[in-house]
N, C-alpha and C positions, 0 to 999 in steps of 0.2 A: 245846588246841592240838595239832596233829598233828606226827608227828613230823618230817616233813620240814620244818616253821617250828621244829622244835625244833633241827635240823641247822643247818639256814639261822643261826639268832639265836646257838649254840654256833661255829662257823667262824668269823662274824663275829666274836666276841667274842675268840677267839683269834688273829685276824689282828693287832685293831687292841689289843690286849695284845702282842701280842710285838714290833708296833713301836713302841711306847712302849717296852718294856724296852729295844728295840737301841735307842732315843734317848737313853737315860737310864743305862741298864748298862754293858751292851757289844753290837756290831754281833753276836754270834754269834748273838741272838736270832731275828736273819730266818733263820736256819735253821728254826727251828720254823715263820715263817710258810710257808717252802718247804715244810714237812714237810705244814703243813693243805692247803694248794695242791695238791701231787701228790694228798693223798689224795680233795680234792673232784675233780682230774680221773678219777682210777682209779677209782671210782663211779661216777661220768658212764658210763664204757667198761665197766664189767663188773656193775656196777646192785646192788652189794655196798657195803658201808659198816658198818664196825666201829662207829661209833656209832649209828649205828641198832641193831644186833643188843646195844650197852650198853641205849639207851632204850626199847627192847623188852622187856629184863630188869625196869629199873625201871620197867614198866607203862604205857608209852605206845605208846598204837596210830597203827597208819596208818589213813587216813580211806576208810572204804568206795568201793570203785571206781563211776566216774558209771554209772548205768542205761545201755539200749543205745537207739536211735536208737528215737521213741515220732511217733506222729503217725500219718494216714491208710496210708499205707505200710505200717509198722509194725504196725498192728493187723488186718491181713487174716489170715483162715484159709486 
């Protein structure tokens, strides 16, 4: 799995965990859902994400970028 479905399934997972715990605890839990929120928009705008450079450490790659544009076009000299 590459790591950005590794981002993806990890965010999720901590969104819908912290709003169970503000159902169940106490409401201060949606902080932490704020907390994943800002950090999935602040990635989006500067293309950084501290869990990536975490699952990067423990050995997960990103997925080789697509080839470039291939066909008649493409293959002239």
């Amino acid at each position: 799995m590459s790591s950005e479905r590794w981002i993806r399934l990890i965010a999720g997972t901590f969104i819908i965990l912290s709003v169970v715990l503000s159902y169940f605890q106490s409401r201060y839990w949606l902080w932490f859902t704020l907390f994943v929120g800002l950090n999935l928009f602040q990635s989006a705008l500067t293309r950084w994400c501290l869990m990536e450079d975490i699952l990067r450490k423990l050995g997960v790659t990103r997925p080789p970028l697509p080839a470039g544009p291939t066909g008649a076009a493409g293959a002239r000299s």
